[in-house]
PDB file of N, CA, C and O in Angstrom, chain B, residues numbered from 101:
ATOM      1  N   UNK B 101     106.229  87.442  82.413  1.00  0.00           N
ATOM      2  CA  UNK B 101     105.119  86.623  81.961  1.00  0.00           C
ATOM      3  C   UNK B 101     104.163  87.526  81.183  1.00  0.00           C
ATOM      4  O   UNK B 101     103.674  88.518  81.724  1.00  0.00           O
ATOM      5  N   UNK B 102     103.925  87.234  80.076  1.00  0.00           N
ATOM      6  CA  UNK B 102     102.710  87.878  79.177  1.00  0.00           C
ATOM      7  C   UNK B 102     101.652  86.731  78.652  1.00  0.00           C
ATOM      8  O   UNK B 102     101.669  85.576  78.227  1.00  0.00           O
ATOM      9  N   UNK B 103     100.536  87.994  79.013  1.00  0.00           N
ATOM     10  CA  UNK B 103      99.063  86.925  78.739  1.00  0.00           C
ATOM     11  C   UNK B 103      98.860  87.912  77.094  1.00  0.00           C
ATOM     12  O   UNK B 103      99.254  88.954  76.569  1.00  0.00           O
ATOM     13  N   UNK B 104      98.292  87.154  76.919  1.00  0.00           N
ATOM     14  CA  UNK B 104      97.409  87.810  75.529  1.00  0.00           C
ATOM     15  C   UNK B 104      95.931  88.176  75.477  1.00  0.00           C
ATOM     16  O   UNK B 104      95.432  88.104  74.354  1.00  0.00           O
ATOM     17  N   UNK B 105      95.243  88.502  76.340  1.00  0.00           N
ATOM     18  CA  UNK B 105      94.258  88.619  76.522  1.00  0.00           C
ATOM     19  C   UNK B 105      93.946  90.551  76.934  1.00  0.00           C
ATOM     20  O   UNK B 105      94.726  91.285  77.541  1.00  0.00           O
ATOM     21  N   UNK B 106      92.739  90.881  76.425  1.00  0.00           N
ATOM     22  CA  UNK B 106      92.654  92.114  77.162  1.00  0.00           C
ATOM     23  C   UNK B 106      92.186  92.337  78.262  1.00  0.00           C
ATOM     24  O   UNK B 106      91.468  91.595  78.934  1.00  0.00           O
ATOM     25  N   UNK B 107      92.725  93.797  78.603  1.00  0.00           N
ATOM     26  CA  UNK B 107      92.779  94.342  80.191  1.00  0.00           C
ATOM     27  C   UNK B 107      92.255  95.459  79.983  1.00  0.00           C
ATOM     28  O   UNK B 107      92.209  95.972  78.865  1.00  0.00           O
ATOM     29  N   UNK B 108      91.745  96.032  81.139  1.00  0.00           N
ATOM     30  CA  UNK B 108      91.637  97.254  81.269  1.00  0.00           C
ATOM     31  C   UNK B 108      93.294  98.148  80.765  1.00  0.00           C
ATOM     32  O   UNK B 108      94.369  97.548  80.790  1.00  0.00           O
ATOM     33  N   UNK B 109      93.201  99.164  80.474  1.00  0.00           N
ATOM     34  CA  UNK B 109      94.022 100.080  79.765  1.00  0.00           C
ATOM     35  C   UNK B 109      94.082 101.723  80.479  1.00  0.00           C
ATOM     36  O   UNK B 109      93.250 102.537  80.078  1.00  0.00           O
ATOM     37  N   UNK B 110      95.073 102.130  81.511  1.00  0.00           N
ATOM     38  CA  UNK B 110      94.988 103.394  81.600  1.00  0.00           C
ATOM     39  C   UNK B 110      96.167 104.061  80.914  1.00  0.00           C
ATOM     40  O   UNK B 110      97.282 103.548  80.821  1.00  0.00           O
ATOM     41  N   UNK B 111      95.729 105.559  80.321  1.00  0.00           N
ATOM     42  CA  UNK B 111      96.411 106.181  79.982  1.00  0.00           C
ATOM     43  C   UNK B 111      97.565 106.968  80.849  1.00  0.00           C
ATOM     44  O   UNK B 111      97.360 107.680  81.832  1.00  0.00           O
ATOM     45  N   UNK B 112      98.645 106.705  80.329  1.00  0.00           N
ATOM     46  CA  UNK B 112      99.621 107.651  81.400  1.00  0.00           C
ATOM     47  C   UNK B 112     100.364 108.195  80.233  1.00  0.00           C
ATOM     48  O   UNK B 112     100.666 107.691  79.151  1.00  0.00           O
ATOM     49  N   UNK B 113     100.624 109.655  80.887  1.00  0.00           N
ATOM     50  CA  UNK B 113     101.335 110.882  80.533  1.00  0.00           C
ATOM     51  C   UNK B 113     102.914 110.478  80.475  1.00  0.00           C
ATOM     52  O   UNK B 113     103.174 109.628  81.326  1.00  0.00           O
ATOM     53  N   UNK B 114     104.117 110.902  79.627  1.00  0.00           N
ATOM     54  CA  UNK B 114     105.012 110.176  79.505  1.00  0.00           C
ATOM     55  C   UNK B 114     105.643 111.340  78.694  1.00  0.00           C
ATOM     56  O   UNK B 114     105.162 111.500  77.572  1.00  0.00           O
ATOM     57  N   UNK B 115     106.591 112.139  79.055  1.00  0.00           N
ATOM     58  CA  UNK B 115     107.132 113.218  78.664  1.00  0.00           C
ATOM     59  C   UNK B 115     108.381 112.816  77.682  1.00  0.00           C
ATOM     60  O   UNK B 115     109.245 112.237  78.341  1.00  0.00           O
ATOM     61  N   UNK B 116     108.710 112.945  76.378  1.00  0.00           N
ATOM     62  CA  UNK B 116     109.861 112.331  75.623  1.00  0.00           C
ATOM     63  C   UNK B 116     110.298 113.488  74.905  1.00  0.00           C
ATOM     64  O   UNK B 116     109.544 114.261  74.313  1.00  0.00           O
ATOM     65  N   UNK B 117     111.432 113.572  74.971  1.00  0.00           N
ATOM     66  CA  UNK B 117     112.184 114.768  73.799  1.00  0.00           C
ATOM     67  C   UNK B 117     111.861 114.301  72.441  1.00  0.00           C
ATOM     68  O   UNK B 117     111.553 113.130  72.224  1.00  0.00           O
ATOM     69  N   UNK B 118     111.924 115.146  71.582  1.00  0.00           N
ATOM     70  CA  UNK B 118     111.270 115.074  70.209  1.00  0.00           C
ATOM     71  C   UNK B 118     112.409 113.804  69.381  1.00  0.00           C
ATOM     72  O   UNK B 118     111.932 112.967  68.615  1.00  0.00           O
ATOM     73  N   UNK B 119     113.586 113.845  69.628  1.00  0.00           N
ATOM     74  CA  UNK B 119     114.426 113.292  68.562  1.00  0.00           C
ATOM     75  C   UNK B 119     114.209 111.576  69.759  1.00  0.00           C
ATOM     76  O   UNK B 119     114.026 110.757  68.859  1.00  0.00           O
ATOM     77  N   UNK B 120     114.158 110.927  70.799  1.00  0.00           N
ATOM     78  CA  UNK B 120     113.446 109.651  71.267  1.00  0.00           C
ATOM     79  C   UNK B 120     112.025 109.579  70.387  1.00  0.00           C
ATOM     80  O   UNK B 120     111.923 108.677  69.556  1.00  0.00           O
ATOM     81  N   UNK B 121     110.952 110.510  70.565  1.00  0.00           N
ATOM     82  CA  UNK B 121     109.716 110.182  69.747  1.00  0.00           C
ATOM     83  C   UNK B 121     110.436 110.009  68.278  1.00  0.00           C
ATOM     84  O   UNK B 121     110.012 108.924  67.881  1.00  0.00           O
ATOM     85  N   UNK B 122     111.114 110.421  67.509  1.00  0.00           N
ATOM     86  CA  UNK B 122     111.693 110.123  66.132  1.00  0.00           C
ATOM     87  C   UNK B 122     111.737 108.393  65.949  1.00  0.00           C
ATOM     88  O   UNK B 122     111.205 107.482  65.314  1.00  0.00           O
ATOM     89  N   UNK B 123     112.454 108.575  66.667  1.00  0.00           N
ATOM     90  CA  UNK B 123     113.496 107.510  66.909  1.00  0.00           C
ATOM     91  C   UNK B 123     112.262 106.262  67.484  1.00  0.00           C
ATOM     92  O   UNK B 123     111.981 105.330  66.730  1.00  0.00           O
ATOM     93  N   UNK B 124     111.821 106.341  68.406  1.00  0.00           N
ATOM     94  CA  UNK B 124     110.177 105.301  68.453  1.00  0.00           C
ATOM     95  C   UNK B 124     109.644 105.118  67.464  1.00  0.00           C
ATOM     96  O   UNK B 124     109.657 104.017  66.914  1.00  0.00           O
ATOM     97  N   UNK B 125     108.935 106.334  66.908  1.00  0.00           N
ATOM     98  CA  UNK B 125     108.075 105.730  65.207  1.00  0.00           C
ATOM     99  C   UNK B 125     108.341 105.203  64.780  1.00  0.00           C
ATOM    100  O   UNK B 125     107.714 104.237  64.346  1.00  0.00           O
ATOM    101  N   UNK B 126     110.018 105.603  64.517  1.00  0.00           N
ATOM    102  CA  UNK B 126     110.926 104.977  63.230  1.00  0.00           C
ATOM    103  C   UNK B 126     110.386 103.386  63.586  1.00  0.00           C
ATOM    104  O   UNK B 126     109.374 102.938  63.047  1.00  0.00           O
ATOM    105  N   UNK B 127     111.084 102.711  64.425  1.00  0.00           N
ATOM    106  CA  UNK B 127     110.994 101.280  65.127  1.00  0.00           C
ATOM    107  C   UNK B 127     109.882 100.701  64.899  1.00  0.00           C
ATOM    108  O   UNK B 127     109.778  99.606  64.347  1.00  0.00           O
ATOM    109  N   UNK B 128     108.584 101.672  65.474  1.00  0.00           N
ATOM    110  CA  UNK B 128     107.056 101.402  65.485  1.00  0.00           C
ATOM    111  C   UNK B 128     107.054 100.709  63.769  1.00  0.00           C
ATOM    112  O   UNK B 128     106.834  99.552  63.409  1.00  0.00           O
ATOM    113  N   UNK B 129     107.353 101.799  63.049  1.00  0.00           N
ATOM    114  CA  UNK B 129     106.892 101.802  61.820  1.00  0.00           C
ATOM    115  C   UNK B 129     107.537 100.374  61.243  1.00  0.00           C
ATOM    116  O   UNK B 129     106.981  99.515  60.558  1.00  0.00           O
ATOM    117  N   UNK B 130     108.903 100.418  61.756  1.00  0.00           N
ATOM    118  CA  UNK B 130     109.376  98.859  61.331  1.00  0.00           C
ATOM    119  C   UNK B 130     109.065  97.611  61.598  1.00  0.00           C
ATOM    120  O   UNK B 130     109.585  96.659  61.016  1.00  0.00           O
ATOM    121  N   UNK B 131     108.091  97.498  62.602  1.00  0.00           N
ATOM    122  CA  UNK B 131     107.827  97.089  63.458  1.00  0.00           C
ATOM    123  C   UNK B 131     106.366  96.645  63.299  1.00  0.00           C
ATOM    124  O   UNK B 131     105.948  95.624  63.846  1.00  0.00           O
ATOM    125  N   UNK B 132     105.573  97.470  62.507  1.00  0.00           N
ATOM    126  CA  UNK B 132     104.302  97.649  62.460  1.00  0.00           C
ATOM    127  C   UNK B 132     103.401  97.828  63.080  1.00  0.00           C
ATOM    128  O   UNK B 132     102.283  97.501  62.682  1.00  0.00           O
ATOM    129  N   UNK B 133     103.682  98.581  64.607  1.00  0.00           N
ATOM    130  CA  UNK B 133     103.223  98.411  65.200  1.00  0.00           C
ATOM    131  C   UNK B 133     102.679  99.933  66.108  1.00  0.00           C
ATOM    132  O   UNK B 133     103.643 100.697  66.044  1.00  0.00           O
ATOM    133  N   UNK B 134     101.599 100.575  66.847  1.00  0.00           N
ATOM    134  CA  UNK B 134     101.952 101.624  66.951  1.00  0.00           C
ATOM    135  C   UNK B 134     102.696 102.047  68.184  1.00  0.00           C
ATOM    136  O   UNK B 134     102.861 101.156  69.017  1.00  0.00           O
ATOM    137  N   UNK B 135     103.259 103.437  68.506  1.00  0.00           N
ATOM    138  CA  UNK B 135     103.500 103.495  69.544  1.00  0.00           C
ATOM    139  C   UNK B 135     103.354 103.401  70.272  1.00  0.00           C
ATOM    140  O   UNK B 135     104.303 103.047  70.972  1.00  0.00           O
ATOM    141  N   UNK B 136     102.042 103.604  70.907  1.00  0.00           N
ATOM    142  CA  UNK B 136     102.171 103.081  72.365  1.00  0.00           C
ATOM    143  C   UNK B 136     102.263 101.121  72.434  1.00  0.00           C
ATOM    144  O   UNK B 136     102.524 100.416  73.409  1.00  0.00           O
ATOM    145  N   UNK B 137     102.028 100.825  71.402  1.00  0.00           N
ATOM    146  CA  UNK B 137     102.234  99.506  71.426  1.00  0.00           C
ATOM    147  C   UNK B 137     103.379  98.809  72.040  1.00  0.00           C
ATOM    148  O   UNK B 137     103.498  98.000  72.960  1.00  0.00           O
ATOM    149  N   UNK B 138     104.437  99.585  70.958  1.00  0.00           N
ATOM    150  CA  UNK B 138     106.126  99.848  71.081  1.00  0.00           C
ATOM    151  C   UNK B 138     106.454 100.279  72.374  1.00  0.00           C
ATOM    152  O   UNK B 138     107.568  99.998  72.816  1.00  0.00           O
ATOM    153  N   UNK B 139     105.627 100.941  73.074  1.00  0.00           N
ATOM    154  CA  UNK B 139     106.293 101.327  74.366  1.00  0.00           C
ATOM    155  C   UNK B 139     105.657 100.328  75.463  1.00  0.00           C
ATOM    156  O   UNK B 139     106.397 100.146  76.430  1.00  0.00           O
ATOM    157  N   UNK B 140     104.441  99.658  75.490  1.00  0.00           N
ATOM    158  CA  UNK B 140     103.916  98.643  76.416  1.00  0.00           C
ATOM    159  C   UNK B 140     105.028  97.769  76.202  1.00  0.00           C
ATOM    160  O   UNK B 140     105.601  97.293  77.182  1.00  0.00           O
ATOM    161  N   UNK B 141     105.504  97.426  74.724  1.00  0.00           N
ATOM    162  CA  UNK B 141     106.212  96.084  74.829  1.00  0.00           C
ATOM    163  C   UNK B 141     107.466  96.535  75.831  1.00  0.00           C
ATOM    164  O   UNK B 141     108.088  95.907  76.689  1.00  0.00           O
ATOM    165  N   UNK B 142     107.552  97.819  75.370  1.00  0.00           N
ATOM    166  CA  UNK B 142     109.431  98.208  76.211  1.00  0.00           C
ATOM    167  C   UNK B 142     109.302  98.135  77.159  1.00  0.00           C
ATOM    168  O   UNK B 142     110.274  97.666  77.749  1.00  0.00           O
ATOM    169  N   UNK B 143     108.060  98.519  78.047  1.00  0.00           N
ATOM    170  CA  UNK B 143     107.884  98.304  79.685  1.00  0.00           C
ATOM    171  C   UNK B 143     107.684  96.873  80.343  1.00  0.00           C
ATOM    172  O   UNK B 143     107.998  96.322  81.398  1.00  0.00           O
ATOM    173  N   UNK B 144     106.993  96.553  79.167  1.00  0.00           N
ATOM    174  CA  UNK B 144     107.239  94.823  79.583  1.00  0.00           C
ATOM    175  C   UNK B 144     108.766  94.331  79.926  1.00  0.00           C
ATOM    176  O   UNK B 144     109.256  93.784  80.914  1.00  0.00           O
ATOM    177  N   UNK B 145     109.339  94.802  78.575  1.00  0.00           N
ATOM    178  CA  UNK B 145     110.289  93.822  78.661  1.00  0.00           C
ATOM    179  C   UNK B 145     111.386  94.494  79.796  1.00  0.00           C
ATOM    180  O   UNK B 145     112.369  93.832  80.129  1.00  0.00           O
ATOM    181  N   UNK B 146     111.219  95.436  80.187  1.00  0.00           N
ATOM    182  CA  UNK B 146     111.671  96.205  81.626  1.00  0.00           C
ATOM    183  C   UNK B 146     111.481  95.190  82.574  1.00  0.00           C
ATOM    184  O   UNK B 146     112.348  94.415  82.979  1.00  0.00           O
ATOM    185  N   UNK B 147     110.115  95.239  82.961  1.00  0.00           N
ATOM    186  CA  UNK B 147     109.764  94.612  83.963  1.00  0.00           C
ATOM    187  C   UNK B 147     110.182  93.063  84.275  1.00  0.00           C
ATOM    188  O   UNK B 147     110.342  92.517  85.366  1.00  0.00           O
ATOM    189  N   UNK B 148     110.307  92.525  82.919  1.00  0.00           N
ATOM    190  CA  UNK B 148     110.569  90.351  82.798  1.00  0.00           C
ATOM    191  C   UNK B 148     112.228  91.360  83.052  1.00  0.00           C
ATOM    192  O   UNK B 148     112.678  91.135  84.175  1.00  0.00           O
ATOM    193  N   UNK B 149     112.720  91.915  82.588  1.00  0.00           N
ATOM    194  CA  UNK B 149     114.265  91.592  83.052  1.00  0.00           C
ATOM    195  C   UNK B 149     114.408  91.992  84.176  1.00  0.00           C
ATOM    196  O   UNK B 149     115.340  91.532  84.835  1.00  0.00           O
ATOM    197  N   UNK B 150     113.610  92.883  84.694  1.00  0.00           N
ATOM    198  CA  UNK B 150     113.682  93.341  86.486  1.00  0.00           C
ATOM    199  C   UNK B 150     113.574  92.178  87.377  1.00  0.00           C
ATOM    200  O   UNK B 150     114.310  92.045  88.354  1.00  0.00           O
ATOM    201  N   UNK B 151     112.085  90.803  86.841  1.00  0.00           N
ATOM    202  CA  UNK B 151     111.909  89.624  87.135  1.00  0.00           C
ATOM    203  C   UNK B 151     113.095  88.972  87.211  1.00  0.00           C
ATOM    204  O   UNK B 151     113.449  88.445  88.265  1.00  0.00           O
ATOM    205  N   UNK B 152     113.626  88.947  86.418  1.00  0.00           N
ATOM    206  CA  UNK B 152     114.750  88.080  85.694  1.00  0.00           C
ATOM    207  C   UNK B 152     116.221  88.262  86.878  1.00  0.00           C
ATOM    208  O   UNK B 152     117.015  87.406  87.268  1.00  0.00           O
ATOM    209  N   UNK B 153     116.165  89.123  87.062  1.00  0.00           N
ATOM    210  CA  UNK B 153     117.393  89.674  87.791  1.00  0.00           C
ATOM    211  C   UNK B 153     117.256  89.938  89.974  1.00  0.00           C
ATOM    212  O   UNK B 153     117.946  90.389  90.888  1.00  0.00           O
ATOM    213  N   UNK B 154     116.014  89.343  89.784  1.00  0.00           N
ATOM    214  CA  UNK B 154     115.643  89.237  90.969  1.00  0.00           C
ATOM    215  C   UNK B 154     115.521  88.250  91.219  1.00  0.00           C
ATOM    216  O   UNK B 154     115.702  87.989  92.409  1.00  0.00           O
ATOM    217  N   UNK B 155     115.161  87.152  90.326  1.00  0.00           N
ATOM    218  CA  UNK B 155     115.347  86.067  90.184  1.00  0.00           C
ATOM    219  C   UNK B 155     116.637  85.261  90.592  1.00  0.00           C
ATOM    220  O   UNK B 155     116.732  84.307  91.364  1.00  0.00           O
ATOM    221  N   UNK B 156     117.651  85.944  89.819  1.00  0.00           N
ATOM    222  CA  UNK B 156     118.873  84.879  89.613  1.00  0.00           C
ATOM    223  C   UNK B 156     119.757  85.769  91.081  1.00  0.00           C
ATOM    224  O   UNK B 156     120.602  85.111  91.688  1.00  0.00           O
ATOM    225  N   UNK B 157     119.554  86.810  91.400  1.00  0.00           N
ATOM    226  CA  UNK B 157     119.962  87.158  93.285  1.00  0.00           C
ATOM    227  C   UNK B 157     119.048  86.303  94.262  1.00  0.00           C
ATOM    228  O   UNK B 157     119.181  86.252  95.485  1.00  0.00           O
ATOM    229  N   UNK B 158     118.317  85.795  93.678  1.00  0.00           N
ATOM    230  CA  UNK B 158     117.458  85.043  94.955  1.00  0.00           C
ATOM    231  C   UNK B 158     118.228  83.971  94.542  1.00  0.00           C
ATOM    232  O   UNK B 158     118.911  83.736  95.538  1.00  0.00           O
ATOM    233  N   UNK B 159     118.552  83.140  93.644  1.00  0.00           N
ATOM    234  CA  UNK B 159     119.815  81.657  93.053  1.00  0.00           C
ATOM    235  C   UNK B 159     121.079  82.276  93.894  1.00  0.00           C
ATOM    236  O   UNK B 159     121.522  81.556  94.789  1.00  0.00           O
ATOM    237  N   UNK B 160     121.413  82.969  93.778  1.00  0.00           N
ATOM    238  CA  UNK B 160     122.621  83.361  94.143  1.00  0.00           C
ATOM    239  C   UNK B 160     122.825  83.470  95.656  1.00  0.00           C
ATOM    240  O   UNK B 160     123.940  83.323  96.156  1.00  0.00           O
ATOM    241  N   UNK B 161     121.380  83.811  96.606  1.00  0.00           N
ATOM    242  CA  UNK B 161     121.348  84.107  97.671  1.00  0.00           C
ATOM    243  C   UNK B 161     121.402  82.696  98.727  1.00  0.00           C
ATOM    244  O   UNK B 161     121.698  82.500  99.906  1.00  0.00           O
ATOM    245  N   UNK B 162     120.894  81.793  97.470  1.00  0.00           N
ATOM    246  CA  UNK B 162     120.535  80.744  98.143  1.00  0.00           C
ATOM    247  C   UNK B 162     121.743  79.789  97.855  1.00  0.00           C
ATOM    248  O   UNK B 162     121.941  78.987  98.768  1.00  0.00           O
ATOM    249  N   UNK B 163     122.636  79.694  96.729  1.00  0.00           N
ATOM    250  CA  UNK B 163     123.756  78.949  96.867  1.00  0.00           C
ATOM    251  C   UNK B 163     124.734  79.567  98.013  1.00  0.00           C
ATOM    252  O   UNK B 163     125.355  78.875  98.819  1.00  0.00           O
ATOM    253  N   UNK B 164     124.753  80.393  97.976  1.00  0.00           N
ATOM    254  CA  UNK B 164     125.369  81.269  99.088  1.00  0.00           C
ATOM    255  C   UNK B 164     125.369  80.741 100.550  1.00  0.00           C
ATOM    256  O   UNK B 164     126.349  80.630 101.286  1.00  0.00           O
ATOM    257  N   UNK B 165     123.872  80.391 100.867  1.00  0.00           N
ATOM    258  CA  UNK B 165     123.552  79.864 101.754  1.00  0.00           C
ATOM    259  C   UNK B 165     123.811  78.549 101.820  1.00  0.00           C
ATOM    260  O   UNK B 165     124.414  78.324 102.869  1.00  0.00           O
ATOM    261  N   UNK B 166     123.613  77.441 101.104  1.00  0.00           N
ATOM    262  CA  UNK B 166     123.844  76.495 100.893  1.00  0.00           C
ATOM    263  C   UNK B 166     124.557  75.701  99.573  1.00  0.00           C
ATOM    264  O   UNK B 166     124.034  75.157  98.601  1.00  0.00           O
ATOM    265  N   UNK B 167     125.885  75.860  99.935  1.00  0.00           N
ATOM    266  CA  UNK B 167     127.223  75.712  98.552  1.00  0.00           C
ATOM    267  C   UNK B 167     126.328  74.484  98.154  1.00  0.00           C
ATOM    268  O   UNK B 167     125.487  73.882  98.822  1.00  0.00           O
ATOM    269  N   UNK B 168     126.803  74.275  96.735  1.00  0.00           N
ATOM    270  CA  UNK B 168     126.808  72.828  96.369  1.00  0.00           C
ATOM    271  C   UNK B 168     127.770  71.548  96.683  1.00  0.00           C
ATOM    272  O   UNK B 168     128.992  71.559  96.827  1.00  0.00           O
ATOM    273  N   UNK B 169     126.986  70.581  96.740  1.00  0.00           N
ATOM    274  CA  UNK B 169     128.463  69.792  97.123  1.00  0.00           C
ATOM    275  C   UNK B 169     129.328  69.565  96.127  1.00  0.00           C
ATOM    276  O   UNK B 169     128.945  68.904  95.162  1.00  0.00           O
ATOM    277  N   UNK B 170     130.755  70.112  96.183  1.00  0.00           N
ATOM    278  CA  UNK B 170     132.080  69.383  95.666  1.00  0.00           C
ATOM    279  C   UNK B 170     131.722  68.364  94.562  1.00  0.00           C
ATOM    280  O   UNK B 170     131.798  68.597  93.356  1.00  0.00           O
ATOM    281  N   UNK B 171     131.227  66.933  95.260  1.00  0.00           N
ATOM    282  CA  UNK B 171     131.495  65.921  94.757  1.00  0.00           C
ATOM    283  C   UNK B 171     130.440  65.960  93.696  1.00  0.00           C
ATOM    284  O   UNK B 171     130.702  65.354  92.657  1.00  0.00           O
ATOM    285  N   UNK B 172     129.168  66.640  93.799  1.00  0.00           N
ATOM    286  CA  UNK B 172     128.398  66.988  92.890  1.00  0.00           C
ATOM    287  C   UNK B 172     128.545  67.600  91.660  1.00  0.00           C
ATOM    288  O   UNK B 172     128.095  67.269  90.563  1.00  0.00           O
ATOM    289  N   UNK B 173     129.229  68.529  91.985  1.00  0.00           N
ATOM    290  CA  UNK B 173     129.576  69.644  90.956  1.00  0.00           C
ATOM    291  C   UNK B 173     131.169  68.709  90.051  1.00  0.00           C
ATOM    292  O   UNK B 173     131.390  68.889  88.853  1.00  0.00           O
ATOM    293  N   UNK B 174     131.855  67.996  90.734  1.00  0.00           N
ATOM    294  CA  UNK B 174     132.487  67.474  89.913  1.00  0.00           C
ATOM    295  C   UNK B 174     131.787  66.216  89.315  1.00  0.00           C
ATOM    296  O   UNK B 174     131.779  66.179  88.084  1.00  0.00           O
ATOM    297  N   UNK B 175     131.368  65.477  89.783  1.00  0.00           N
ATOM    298  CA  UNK B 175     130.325  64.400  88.882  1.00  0.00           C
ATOM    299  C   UNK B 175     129.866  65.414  87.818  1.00  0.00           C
ATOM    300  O   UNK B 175     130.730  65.595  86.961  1.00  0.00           O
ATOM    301  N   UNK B 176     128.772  66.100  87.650  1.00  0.00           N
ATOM    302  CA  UNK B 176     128.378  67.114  86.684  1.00  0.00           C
ATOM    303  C   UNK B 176     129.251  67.322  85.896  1.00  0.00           C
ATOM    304  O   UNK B 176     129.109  66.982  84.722  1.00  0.00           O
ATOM    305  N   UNK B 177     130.591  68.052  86.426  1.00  0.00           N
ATOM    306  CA  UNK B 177     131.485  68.036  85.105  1.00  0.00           C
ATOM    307  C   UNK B 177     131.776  66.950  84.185  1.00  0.00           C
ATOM    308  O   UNK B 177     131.783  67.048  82.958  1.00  0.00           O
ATOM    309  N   UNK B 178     132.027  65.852  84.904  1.00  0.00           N
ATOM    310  CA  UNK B 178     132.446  64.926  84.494  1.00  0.00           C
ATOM    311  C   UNK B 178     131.659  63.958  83.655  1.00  0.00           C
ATOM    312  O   UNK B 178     132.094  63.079  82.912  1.00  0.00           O
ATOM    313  N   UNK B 179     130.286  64.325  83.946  1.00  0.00           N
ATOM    314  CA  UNK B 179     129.396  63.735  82.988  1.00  0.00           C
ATOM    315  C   UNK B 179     129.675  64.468  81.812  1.00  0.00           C
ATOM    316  O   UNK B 179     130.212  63.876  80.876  1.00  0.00           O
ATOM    317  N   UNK B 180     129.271  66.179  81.678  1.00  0.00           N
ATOM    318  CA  UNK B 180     129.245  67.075  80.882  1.00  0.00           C
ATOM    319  C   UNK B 180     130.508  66.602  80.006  1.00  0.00           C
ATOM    320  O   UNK B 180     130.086  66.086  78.971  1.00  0.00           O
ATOM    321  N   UNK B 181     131.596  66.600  80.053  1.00  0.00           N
ATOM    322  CA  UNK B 181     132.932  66.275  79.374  1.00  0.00           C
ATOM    323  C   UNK B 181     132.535  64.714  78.651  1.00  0.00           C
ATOM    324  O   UNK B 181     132.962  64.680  77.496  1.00  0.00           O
ATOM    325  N   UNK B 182     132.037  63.816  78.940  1.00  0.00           N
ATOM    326  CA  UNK B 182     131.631  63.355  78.555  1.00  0.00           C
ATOM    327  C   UNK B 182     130.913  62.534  77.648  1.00  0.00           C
ATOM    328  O   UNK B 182     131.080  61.426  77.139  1.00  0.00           O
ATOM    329  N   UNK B 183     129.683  63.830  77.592  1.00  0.00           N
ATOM    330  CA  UNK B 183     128.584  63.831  76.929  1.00  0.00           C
ATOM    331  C   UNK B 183     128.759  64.928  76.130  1.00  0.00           C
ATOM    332  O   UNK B 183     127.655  65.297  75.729  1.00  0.00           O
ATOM    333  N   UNK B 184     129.683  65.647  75.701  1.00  0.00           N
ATOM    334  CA  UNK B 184     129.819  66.569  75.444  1.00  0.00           C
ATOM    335  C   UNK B 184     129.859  66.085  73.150  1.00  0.00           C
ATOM    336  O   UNK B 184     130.325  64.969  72.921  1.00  0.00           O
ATOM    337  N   UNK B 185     129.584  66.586  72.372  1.00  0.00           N
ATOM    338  CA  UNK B 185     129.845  65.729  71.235  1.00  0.00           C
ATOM    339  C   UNK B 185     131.019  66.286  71.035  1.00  0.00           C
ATOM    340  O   UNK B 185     131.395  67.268  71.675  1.00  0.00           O
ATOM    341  N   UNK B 186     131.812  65.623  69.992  1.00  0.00           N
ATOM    342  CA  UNK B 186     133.085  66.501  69.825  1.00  0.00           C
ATOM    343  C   UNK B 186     133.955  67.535  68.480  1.00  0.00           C
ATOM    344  O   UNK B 186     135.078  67.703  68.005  1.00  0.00           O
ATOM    345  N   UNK B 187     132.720  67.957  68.345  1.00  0.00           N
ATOM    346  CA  UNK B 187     132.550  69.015  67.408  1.00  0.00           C
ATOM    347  C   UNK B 187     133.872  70.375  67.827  1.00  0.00           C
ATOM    348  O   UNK B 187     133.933  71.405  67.154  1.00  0.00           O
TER     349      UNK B 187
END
């Protein structure tokens, strides 16, 4: 989830070999954007797929726990086939 609004901002120290910093600008620059910009977005988007993937083990934990029914999951198909266009 991203807000657009500002926040407080701390600086953190972040050690990178010279040819990764290359390789960031480059992007930044394509990008228009500056680096640390480029790197908030990368930690973001770390974090929504960390979300993301904790997410779909908690789906998983819970069909697990409770299958779907059979007759459900074939109705579903059977709509889907269906409704499907036939491109």
């Amino acid at each position: 989830m991203v807000y657009h609004m500002v926040m407080a901002r701390r600086e953190v120290l972040v050690q990178l070999d010279d040819e990764l910093v290359t390789k960031l600008d480059a992007v930044a620059r394509t990008r228009g954007v500056s680096r640390s910009e480029l790197l908030r977005r990368g930690a973001l988007a770390v974090l929504e797929a960390d979300d993301l993937t904790a997410a779909d083990a908690a789906l998983q934990r819970a069909y697990r726990q409770q299958p779907q029914d059979p007759l459900l999951v074939h109705a579903a198909q059977r709509m889907a086939a269906e409704t499907t266009p036939p491109w």
